[in-house]
C-alpha positions, 0 to 999 in steps of 0.5 A: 500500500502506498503512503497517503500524500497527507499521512506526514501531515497527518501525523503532525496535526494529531500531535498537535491535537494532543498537545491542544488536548492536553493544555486544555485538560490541565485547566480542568484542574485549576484549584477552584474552577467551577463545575460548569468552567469543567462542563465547557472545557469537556465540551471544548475538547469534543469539539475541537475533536470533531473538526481534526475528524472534518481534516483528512487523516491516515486511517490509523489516525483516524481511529485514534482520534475516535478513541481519543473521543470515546475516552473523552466522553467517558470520562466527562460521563465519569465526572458528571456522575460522580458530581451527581452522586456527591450531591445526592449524598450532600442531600442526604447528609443535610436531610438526616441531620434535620430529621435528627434535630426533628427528633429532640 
């Protein structure tokens, strides 16, 4: 099989994507950032995922993009949940310590 005119290139601007990626994924752990700043930046990184996929790319690279944009999405779902589950327990706590203080 012979090499693609862009497969250089293709290699170059997946690198680039992974540094962007990466740049983008120390900002999410900024001491103090809100939830909904974390929210935006896993919604700015799918999105800058989906336009490198618009870019023709070799086919292995290709696949390590959807990868990258699978890992991504479950990893905002991850978050997402465990931020619904601390809140759900925050709740809870604040319900028990009034249904104790109703019992005095």
């Amino acid at each position: 099989m012979s090499e693609l005119p862009y497969s250089e290139s293709s290699g170059a601007l997946i690198d680039q994507l992974l540094y962007l990626d990466r740049e983008m994924t120390a900002k999410m752990y900024v001491a103090g950032k809100k939830i909904n700043d974390i929210y935006q930046i896993y919604n700015d990184r799918l999105s800058l995922l989906e336009k490198f996929s618009l870019i023709p790319l070799t086919e292995q690279d290709k696949l390590l993009l959807e990868d990258k944009k699978e890992d991504i999405y479950l990893e905002f779902k991850l978050f997402k949940l465990k931020k619904d589950v601390e809140k759900q327990l925050s709740d809870f706590l604040i319900y028990l310590e009034d249904t104790r203080y109703d019992r005095i």
